[in-house]
C-alpha positions in Angstrom: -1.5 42.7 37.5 -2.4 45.5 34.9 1.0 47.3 35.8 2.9 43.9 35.3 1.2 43.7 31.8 1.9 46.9 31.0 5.7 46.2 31.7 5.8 43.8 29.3 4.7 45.4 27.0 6.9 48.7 26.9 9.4 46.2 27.1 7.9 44.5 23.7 7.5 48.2 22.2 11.2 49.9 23.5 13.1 46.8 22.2 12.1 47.9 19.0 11.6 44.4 17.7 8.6 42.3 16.3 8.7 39.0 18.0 5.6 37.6 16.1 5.2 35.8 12.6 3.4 38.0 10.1 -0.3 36.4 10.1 -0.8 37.0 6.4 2.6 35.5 5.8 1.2 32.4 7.5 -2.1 32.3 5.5 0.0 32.7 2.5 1.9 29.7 3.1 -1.2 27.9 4.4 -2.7 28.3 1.1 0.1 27.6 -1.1 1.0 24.1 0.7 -3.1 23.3 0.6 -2.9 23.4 -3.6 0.5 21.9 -3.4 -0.7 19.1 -1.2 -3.8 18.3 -3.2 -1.8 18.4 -6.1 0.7 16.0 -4.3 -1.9 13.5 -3.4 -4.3 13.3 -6.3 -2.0 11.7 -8.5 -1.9 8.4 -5.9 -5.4 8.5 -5.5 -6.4 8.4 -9.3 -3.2 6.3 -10.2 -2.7 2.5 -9.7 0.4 2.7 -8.0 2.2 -1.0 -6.0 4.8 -2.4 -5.2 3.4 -5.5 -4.6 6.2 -8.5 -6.3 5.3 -10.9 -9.0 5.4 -14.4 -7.9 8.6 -16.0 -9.5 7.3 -17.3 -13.3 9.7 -18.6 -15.5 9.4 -19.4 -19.3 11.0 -21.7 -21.6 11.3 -22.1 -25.5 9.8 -24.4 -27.6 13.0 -25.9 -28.1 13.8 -26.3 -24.7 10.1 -28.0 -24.1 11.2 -30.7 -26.4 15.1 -31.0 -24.5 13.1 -31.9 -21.6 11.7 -35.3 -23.6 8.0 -36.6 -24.1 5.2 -35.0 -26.0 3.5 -32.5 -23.9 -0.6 -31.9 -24.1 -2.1 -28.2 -23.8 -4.7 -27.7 -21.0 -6.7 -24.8 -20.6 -7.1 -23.5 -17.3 -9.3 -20.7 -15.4 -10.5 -19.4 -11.9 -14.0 -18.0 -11.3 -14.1 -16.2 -8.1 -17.6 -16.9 -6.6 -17.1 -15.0 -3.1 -14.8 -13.3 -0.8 -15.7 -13.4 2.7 -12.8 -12.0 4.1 -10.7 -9.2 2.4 -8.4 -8.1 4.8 -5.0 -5.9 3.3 -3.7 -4.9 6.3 -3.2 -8.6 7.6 -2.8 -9.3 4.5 -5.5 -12.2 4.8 -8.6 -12.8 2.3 -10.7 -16.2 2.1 -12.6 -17.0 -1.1 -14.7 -19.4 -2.6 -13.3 -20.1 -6.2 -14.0 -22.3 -9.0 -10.7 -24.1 -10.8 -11.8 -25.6 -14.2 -9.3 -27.8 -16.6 -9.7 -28.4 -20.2 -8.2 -31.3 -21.8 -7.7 -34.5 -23.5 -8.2 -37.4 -21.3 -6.7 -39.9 -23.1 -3.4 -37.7 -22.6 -3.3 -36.8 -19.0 -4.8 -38.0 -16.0 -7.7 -36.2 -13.8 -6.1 -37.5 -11.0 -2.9 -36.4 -11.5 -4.1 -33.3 -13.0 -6.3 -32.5 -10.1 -3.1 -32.3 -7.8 -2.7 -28.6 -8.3 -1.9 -26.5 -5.0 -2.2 -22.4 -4.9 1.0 -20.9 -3.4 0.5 -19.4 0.3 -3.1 -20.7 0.5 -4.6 -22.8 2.8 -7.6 -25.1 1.7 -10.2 -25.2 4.0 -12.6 -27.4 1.5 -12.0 -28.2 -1.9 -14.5 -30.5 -3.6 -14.6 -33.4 -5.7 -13.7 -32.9 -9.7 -17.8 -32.4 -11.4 -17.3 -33.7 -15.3 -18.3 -33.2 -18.3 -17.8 -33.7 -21.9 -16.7 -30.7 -23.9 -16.5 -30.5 -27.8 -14.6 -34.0 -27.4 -12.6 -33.1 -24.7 -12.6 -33.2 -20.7 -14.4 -30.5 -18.5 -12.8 -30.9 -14.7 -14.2 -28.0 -12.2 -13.0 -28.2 -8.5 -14.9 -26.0 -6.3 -13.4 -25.0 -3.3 -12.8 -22.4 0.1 -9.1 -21.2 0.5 -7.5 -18.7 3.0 -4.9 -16.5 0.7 -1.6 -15.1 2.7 -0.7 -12.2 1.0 2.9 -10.8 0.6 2.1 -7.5 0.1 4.3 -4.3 0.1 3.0 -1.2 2.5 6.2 0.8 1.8 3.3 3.7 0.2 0.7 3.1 3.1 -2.2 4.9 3.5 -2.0 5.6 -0.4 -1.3 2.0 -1.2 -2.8 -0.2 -4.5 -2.3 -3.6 -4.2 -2.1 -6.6 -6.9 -3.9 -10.0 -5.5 -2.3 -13.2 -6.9 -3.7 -16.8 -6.9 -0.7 -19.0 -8.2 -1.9 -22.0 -9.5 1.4 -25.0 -9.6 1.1 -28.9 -10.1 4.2 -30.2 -8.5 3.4 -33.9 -9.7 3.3 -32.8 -13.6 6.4 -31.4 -15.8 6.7 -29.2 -18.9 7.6 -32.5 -21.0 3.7 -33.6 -19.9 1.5 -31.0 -20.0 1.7 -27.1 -21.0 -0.7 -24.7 -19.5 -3.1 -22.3 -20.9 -5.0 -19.5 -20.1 -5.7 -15.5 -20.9 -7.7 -12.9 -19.0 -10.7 -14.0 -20.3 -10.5 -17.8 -18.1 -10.2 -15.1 -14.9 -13.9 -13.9 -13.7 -14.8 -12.1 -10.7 -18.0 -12.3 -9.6 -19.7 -8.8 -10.4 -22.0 -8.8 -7.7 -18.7 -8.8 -5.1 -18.5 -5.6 -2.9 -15.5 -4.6 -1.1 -16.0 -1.7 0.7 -12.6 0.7 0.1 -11.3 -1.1 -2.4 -12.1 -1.4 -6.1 -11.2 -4.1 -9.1 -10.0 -2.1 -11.8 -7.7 -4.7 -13.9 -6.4 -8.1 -14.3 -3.9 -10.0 -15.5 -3.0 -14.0 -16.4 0.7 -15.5 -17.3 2.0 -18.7 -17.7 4.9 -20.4 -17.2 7.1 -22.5 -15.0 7.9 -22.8 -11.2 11.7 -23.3 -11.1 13.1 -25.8 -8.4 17.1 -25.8 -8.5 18.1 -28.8 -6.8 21.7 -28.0 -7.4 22.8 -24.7 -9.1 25.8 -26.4 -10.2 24.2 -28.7 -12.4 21.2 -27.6 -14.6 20.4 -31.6 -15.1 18.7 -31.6 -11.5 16.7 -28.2 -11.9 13.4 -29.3 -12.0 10.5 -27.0 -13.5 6.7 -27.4 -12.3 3.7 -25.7 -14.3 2.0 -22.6 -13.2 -0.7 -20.1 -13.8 -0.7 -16.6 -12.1 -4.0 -15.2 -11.5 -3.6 -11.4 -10.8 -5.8 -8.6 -9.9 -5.2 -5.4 -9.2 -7.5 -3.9 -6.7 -7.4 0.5 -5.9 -8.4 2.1 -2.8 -11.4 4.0 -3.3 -12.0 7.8 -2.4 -10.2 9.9 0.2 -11.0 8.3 3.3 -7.7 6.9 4.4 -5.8 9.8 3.7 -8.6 12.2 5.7 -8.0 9.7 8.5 -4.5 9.0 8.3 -2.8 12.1 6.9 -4.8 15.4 6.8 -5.0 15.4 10.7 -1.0 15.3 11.1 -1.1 18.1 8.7 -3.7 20.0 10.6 -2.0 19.8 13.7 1.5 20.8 12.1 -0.2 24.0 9.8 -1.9 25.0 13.5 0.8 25.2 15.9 2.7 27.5 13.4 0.1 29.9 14.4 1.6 30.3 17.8 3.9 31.7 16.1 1.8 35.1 15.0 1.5 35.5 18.8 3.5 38.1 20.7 5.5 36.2 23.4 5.6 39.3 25.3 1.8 39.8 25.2 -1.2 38.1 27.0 -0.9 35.2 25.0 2.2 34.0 26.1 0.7 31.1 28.3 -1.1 30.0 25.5 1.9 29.7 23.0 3.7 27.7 25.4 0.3 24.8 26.0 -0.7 24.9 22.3 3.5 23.6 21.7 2.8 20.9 24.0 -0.8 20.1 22.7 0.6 19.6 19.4 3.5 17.3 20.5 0.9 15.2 22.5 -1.9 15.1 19.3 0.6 14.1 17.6 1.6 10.9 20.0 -1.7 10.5 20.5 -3.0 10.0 16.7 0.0 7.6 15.6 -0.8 5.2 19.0 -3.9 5.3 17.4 -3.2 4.4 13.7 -0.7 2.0 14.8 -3.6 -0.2 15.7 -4.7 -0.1 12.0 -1.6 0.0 10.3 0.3 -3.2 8.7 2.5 -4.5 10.9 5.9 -4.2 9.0 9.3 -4.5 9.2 10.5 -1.1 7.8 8.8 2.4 7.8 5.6 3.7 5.5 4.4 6.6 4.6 2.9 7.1 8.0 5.3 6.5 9.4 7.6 8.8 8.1 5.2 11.6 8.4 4.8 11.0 11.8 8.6 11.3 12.3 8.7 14.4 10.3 5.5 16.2 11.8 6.8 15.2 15.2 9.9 17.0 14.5 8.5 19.9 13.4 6.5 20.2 16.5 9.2 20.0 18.4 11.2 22.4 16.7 8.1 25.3 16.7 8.5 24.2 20.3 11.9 24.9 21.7 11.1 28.6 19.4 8.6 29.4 21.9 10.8 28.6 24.4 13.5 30.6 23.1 10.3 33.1 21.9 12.5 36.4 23.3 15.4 35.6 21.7 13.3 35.1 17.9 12.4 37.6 16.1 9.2 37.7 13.6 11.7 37.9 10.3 13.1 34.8 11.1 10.2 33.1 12.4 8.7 33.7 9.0 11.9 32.4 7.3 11.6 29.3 9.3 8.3 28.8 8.8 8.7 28.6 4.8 11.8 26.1 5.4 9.7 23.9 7.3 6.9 23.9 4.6 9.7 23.9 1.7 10.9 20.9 3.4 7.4 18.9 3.9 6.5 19.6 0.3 10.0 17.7 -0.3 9.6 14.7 1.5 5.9 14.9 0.3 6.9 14.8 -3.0 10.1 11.9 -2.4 7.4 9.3 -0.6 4.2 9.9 -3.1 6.4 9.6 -6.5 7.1 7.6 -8.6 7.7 3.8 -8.4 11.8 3.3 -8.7 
């Protein structure tokens, strides 16, 4: 056995060759992608960053408000959100207990008819009767009531995903030439004493306008507008955990199986280079079945996802080298390796950008 290790080696030594990655070329790299990456991934984690769309709002002029006939009356509007007993993104399911309060001239406009209001994509489990009161000569209506909220959220950036909530607030039964809605952040209160673990409030928003209902797009006399109020707010993940989970250990894996490629081929370690390959292929299998079972169910591929594509390739690649480990020399398994980091930073850099 001694003798047959000895044969391999003079062979290693007589070719004249170096058939192993420089180890300080590897640490190099290893610590030049580690400041690029935390550079890379700060910006999402400090930054609000969605892609979330804005429910459809549409405005019209003064002008057109009196086109429409009648004399409309203003009616403030706002949402208190009490509790929220489920909060759950990645369904894109949350159930909360919410107060809807109206302000407004009775003698104008109905409570019944006012009291009609629906929220888009919600489902009312209770909603109570309308408690009133008189307010500086005007009408105080407050409807308390318990709502599962679908979300239509967008997980194109998941695990580094922001998301905006919205409660949309329409009265089909009433029109623009009957009552005109009004409302500003202030009428939009979360409860302070709300925790949600992962996920921090850090803004929110409140428009008005108009749900637009063509009935034929031929002929603008049958388009049919309804009010609305969208109640937004924008809520950021919190810390580092999801991409320690998600990300750092696909990196991990990927940065370690380079290292087989510091090994000699020819030398003791040859077994080893070979099982640590196929280790890595399998981690990596092993960690997306995993986070697929935690991940959004989606239509079209996320950040995870592409990272798992890309770190599986890469894998692969680093393993057909070993396989081929006579035939490579160290130069060019050096050269590879910074391609294959040059071309992680890349895509790294493509998915965590910018919004378009």
């Amino acid at each position: 056995m001694k003798e047959r290790e000895k044969l391999v080696d003079s062979k290693s030594s007589t070719d004249g060759s170096v058939y192993q990655a420089s180890v300080f070329f590897q640490m190099l790299l290893f610590g030049v992608f580690g400041a690029f990456l935390f550079f890379l991934l700060y910006r999402p984690v400090v930054s609000f960053m969605t892609d979330d769309e804005y429910p459809e709002l549409s405005s019209l002029t003064p002008q057109e408000v009196v086109d429409l006939g009648g004399s409309p009356t203003f009616v403030d509007v706002g949402l208190y959100i009490r509790d929220v007993s489920k909060f759950d993104l990645v369904d894109g399911e949350i159930v909360v207990d919410a107060t809807v309060w109206f302000l407004f001239d009775p003698s104008l406009i109905s409570i019944e008819r006012l009291g009609k209001f629906t929220f888009h994509r919600a489902t009312v489990i209770s909603k109570s009767e309308p408690y009133v009161r008189i307010e500086k000569g005007k009408l105080l209506a407050r409807y308390d009531m318990r709502f599962l909220l679908s979300l239509k959220l967008n997980y194109k950036k998941f695990p580094l995903d922001d998301h905006k909530i919205n409660f949309t607030l329409t009265n089909h039964l009433l029109s623009p030439s009957e009552i005109i809605f009004q409302s500003s952040r202030g009428n939009l209160i979360l409860n302070p004493e709300i925790v949600i673990h992962g996920w921090e409030d850090i803004d929110s928003t409140v428009k008005i306008g108009y749900l637009l209902d063509e009935m034929d797009p031929y002929e603008k006399t049958r388009t049919i507008y309804h009010p609305r109020v969208v109640f937004s707010l924008d809520f950021a993940r919190v810390g580092f955990r999801s991409i320690m989970v998600i990300v750092l250990p696909l990196l991990l894996v990927f940065m370690i199986v380079l290292f087989s490629w510091t090994f000699d081929p020819f030398g003791r370690f040859a077994t080893g280079i070979m099982s640590m390959s196929i280790m890595s292929i399998t981690a990596v299998i092993a960690h997306h079945f995993v986070m697929e079972r935690l991940s959004p169910k989606t239509g079209y591929l996320m950040i995870s996802n592409y990272l798992f594509l890309l770190i599986l390739s890469f894998c692969c690649i680093v393993f057909l080298v070993n396989v081929l480990g006579k035939r490579v020399t160290g130069f060019y398994k050096n050269v590879m390796a910074l391609v294959l980091y040059i071309i992680l930073v890349t895509v790294l850099i493509v998915l965590t950008g910018p919004l378009s």
